[in-house]
C-alpha positions as CSV (number, residue, x, y, z in Angstrom):
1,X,130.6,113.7,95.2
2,X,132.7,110.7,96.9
3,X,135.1,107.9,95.7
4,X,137.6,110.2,93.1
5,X,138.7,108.2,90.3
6,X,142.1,106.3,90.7
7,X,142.9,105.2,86.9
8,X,139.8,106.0,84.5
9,X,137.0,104.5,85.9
10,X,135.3,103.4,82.5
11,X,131.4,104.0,82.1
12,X,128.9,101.5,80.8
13,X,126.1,103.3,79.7
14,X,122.3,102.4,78.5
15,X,122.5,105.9,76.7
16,X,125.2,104.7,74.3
17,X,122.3,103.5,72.3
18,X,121.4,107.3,72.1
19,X,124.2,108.7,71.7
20,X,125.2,106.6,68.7
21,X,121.5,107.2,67.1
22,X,121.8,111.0,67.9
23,X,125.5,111.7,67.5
24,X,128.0,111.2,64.6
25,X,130.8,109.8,67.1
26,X,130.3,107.3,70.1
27,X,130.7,108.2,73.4
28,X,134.2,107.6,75.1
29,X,134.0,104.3,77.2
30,X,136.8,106.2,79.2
31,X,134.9,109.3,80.0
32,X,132.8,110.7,82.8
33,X,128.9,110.8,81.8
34,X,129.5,113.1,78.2
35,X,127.8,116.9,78.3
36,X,128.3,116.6,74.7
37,X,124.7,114.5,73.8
38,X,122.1,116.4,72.4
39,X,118.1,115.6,73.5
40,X,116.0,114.6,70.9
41,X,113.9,118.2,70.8
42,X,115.3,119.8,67.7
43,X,117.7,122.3,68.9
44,X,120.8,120.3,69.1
45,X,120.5,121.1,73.3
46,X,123.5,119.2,74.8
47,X,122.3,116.7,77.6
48,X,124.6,114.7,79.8
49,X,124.7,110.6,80.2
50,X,123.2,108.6,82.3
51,X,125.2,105.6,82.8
52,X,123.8,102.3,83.7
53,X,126.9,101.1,85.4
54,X,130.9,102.0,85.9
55,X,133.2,99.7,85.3
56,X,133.4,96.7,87.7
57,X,137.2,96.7,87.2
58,X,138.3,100.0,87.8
59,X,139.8,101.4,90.7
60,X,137.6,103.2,92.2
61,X,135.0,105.8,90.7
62,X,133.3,109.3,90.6
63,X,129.8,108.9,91.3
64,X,127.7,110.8,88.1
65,X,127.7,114.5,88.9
66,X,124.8,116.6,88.8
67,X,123.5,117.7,85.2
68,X,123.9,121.3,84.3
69,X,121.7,120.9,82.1
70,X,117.6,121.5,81.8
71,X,116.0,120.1,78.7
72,X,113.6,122.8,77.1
73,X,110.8,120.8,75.3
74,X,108.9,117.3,76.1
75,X,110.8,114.6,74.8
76,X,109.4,112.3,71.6
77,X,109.4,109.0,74.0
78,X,106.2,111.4,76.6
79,X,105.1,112.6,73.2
80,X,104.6,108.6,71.8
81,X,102.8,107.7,75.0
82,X,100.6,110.8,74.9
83,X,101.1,111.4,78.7
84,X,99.5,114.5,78.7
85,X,96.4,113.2,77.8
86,X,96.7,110.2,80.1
87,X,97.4,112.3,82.8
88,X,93.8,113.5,82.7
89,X,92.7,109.8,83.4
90,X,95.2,108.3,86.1
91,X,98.6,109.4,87.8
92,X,99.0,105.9,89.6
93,X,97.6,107.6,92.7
94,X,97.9,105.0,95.9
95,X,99.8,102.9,93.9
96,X,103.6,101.5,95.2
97,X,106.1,100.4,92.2
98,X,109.0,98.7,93.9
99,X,112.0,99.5,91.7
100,X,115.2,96.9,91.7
101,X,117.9,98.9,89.8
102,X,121.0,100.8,91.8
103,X,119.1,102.8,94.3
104,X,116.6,106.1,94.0
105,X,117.8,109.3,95.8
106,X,115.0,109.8,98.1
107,X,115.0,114.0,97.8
108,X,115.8,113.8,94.0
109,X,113.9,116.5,91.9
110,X,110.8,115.5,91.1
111,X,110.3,112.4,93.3
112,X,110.6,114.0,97.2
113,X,108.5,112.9,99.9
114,X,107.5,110.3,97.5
115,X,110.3,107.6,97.6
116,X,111.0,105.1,100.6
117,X,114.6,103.1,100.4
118,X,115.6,99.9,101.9
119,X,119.2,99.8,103.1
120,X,121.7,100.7,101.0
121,X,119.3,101.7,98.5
122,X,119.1,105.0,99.6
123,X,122.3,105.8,98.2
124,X,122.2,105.8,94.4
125,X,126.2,106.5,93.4
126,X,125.5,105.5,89.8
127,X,122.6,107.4,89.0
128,X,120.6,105.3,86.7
129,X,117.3,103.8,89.3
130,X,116.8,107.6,90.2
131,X,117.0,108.5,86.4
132,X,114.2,105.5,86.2
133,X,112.1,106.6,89.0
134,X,111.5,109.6,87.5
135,X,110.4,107.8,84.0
136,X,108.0,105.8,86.3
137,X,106.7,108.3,88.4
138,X,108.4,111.9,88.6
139,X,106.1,115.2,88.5
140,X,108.9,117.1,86.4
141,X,110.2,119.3,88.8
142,X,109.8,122.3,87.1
143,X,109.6,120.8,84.3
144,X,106.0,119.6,84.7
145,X,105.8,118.3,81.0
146,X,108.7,115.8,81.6
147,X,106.8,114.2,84.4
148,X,106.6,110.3,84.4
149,X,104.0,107.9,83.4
150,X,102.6,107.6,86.9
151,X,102.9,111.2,88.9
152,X,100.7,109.9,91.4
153,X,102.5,106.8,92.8
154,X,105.2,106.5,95.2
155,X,108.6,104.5,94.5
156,X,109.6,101.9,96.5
157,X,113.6,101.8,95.6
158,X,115.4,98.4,96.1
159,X,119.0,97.4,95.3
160,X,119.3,94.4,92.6
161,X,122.6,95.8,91.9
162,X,126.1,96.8,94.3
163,X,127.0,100.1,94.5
164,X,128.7,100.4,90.7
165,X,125.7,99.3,89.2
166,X,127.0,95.5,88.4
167,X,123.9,93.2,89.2
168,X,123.2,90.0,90.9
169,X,121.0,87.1,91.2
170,X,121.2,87.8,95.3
171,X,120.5,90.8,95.4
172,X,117.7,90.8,93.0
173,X,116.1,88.0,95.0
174,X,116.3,89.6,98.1
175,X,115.0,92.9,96.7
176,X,111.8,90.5,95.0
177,X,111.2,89.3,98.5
178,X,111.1,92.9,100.2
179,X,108.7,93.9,97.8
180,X,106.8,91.3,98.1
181,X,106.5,92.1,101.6
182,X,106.4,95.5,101.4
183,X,102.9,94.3,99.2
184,X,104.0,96.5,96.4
185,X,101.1,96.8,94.0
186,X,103.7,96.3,90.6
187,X,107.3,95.8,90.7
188,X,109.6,97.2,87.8
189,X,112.6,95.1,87.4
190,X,115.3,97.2,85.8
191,X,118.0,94.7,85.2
192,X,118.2,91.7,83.5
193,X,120.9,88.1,84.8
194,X,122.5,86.1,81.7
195,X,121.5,82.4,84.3
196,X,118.1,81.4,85.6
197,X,118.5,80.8,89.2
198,X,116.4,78.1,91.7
199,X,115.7,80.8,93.9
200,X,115.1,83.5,91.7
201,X,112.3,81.9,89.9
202,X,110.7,81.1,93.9
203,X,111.2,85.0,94.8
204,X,108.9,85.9,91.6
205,X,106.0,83.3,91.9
206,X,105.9,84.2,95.7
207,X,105.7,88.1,94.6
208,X,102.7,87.5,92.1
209,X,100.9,84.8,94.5
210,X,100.7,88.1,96.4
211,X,99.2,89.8,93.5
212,X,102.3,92.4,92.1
213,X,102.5,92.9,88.5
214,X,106.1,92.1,87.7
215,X,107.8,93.8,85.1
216,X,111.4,93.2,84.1
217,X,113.7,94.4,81.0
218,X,114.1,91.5,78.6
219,X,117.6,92.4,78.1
220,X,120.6,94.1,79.9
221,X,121.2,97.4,78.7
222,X,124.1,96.9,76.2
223,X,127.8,98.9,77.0
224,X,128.5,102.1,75.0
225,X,131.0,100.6,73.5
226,X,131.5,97.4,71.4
227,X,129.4,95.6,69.3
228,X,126.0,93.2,69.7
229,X,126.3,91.7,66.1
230,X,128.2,88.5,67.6
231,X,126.1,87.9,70.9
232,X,123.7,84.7,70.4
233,X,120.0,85.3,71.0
234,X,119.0,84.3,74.8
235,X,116.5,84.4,77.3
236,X,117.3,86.9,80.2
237,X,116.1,86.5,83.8
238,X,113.6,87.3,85.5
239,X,112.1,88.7,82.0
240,X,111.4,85.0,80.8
241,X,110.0,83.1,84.0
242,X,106.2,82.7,83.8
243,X,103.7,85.4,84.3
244,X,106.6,88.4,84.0
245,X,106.2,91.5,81.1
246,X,109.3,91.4,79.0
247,X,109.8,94.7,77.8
248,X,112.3,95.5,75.3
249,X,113.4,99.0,74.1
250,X,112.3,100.5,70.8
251,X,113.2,104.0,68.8
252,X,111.1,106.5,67.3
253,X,110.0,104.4,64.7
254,X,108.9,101.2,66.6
255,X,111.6,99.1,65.8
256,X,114.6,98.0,68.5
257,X,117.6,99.9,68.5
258,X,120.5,98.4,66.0
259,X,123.0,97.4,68.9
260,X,120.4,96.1,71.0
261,X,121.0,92.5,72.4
262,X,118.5,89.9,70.9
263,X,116.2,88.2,72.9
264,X,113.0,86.3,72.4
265,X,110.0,86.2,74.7
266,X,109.1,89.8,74.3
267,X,106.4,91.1,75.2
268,X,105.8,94.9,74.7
269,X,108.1,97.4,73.6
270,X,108.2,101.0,75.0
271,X,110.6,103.7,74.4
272,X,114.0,102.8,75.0
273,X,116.4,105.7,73.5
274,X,117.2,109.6,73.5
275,X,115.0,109.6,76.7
276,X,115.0,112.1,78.7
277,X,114.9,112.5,82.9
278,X,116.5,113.9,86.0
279,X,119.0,112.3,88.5
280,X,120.1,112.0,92.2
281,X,121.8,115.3,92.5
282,X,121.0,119.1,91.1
283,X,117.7,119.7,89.3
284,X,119.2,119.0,85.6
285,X,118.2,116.5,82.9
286,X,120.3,113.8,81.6
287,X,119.2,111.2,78.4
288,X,119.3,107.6,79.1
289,X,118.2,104.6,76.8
290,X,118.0,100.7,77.0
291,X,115.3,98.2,77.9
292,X,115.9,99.8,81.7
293,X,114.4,102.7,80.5
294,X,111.4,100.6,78.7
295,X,110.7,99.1,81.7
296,X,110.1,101.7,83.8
297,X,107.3,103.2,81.6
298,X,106.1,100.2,81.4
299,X,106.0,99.7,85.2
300,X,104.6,103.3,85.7
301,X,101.7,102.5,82.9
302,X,101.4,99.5,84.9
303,X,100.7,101.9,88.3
304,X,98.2,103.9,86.5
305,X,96.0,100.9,85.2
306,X,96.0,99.7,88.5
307,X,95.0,102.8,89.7
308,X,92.0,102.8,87.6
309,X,90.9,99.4,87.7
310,X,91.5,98.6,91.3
311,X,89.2,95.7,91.3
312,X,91.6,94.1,88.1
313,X,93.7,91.1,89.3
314,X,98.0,91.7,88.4
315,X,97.2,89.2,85.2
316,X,94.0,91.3,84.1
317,X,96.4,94.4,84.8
318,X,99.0,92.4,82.4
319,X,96.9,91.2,79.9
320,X,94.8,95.2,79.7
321,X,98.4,96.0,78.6
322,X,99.3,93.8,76.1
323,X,95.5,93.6,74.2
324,X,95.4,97.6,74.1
325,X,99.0,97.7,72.5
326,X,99.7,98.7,69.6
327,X,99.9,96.2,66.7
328,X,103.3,95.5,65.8
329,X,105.6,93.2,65.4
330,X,106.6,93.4,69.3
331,X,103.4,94.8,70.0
332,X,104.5,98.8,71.7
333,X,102.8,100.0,74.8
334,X,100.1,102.4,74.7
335,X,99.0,103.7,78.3
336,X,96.1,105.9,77.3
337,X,94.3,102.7,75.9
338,X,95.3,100.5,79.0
339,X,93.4,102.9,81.2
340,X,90.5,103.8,78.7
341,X,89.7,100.6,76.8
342,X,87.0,98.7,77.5
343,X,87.8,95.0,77.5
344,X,84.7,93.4,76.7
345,X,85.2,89.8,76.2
346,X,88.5,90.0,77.5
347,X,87.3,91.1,81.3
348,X,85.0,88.7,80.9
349,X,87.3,85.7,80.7
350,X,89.4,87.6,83.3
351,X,86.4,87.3,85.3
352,X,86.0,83.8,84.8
353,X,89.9,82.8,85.2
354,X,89.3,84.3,89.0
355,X,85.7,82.3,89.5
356,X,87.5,79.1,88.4
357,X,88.5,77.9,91.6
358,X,85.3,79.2,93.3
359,X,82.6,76.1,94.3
360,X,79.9,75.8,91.2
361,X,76.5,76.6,92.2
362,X,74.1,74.6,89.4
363,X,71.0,77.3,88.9
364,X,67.4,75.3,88.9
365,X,65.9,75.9,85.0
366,X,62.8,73.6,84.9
367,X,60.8,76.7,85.0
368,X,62.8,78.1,82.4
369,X,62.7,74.8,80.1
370,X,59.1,74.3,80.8
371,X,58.8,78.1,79.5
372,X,61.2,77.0,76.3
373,X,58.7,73.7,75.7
374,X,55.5,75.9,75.5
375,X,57.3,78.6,73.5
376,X,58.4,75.7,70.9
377,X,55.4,74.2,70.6
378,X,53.3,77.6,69.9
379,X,55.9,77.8,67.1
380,X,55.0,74.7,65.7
381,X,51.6,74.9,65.6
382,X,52.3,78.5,64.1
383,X,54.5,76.8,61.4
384,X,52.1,74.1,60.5
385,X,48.9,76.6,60.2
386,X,50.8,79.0,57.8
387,X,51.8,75.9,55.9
388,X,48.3,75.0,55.5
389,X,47.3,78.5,54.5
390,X,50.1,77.7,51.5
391,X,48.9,74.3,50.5
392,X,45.2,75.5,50.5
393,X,46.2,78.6,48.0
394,X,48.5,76.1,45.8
395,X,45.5,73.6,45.2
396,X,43.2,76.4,44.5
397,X,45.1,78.0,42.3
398,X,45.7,74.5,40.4
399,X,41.9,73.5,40.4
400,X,41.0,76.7,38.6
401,X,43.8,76.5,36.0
402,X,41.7,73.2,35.1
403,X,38.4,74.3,35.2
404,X,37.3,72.6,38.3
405,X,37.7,69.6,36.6
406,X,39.1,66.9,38.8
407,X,42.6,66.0,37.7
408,X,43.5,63.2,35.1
409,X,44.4,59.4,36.5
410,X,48.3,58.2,36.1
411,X,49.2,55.8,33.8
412,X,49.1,53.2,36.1
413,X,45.4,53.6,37.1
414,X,44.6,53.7,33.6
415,X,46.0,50.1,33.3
């Protein structure tokens, strides 16, 4: 623990969401991360905060202490996913997720010998990328049934944020351009900027021209404390440039949270409140929630149908997500038919979308169409010889109703 508080050092937590779904009182904005919110496993167990961010305006801070904590049953957001049985399909194995939040501790529970850090990224003071990592691809610990989506992959952790957790355009671009050169197979972008920025919008065509899926929270995670009622609806970046997943969080019952921040563009929801994972320090469980946490699953489902489809280009990878998602209104990710589903049509036009810019080879098919001629006129001549067979019966038929008597003239041959 470094950096003692000097004044309150104020949180701003994505688990405020939780905690005002799972607790009769909001957390204290003032407070270190709270003991007193319970996990959503039916006992009422108390699980600490994880913050998304401390105040930028404080004096200085207390970097989250270790959880003392260890959450007894699988959450309902592993449950919703149905991880277990995914698990027996794909863990993301060989996969890289570059993750742009506040850092990943690279010994945390769960993840070791699994996570590389660039810089200061190494050094996660807040708490909340480690907490993420996990969600995307930690094996539980001890805990083997609060693993992530993708157990198999390895984290790449990048800074998009300083060391309070307060993000930038810079240092989200920079951290798009290392893991576009680190060629990280998907890359989870945990925050989300209020502007679009000129060079922001360069740094995420360059990383999918290199073929990373790029998923990114449609919305910041909201503060523990005040209200969302008065905030206009807006785009976020880099959820809304072209070709990104915008995920957006979503509660038990597949609808957002009340206080979160409205948004348009969205396209999956995943499970964004009372979620439970580990964090930098000790071996304890904290609960998190925002479209942070929604992200990550969505970037570790992201790993494991990559995984399995190796030969699927980043937009096949994106569009097996969305078309296997559950129908809703924001349609809600389901993992275990991303990795199972077959496609059908849909790989086929993926298959075409990549031959598009490929030279068009015209196939020779006068042997073919001289085949086609003969077969039409065979029918034909079939056609006309059992229409025969029908007139011959028809005047037969008539000939003996009139007793072989040939039939009667008109009246006009009469005159």
């Amino acid at each position: 623990m470094r950096r003692p508080v000097r004044g309150a050092a104020r949180l701003v937590s994505g688990a405020g969401l939780a905690a005002a779904l799972l607790l009769p009182t909001a957390v204290p904005a003032h407070a270190a991360p709270p003991s007193g919110m319970p996990a959503a496993d039916g006992k009422g167990q108390q699980l600490p905060a994880m913050p998304s961010a401390f105040d930028a305006e404080a004096d200085d801070v207390t970097c989250t202490p270790a959880s003392k904590e260890k959450a007894e049953k699988q959450d309902w957001s592993r449950q919703r996913l149905d991880l277990d049985r995914l698990h027996g399909h794909g863990t993301g194995a060989g996969v890289t997720v570059a993750l742009i939040d506040t850092g990943v501790a690279t010994g945390a529970a769960g993840l070791d010998g699994r996570v590389s850090a660039q810089g200061a990224a190494a050094d996660d003071c807040v708490g909340h990328g480690t907490f993420l990592a996990g969600l995307i691809a930690g094996t539980g610990g001890a805990s083997p049934r609060l693993a992530g989506v993708a157990p198999g992959a390895k984290i790449l952790a990048l800074r998009g944020t300083d060391e309070r957790g307060t993000a930038s355009a810079d240092l989200v671009v920079r951290a798009l351009r290392d893991a576009t050169e680190a060629r990280a197979g998907v890359i989870a972008v945990a925050v989300a900027l209020p502007r679009r920025d000129a060079a922001l919008t360069r740094a995420v065509a360059e990383a999918r021209r290199a073929g990373a899926v790029v998923v990114a929270a449609a919305t910041p995670d909201p503060p523990s404390r005040g209200g969302t009622d008065d905030i206009p609806s807006r785009t976020y970046w880099p959820a809304g440039e072209p070709g990104v997943l915008s995920v957006a969080d979503m509660l038990p019952g597949g609808t957002r949270p009340k206080g979160a921040l409205p948004t348009d563009g969205i396209d999956l929801a995943a499970p964004g409140a009372g979620v439970v994972s580990g964090g930098p320090r000790g071996k304890g469980h904290y609960l998190g929630g925002g479209a942070s946490v929604a992200t990550a699953y969505t970037a570790g489902a992201a790993a494991v149908v990559r995984a399995a489809h190796p030969d699927d280009s980043a937009d096949a990878v994106t569009r097996r997500l969305t078309a296997t998602a559950y129908p809703a209104d924001i349609p809600q990710l389901d993992p275990y038919a991303a990795v199972t589903t077959v496609l059908g049509d849909a790989a086929a036009s993926t298959a075409a979308d990549e031959r598009a810019a490929d030279p068009v080879t015209v196939r020779d098919t006068a042997s073919a169409d001289r085949a086609t001629g003969r077969a039409g006129l065979l029918v034909l001549l079939g056609s006309a010889a059992v229409l025969a067979v029908l007139w011959a019966g028809f005047a037969f038929s008539r000939a003996r109703a009139r007793g072989w008597r040939p039939a009667e003239a008109g009246p006009t041959a009469r005159e």
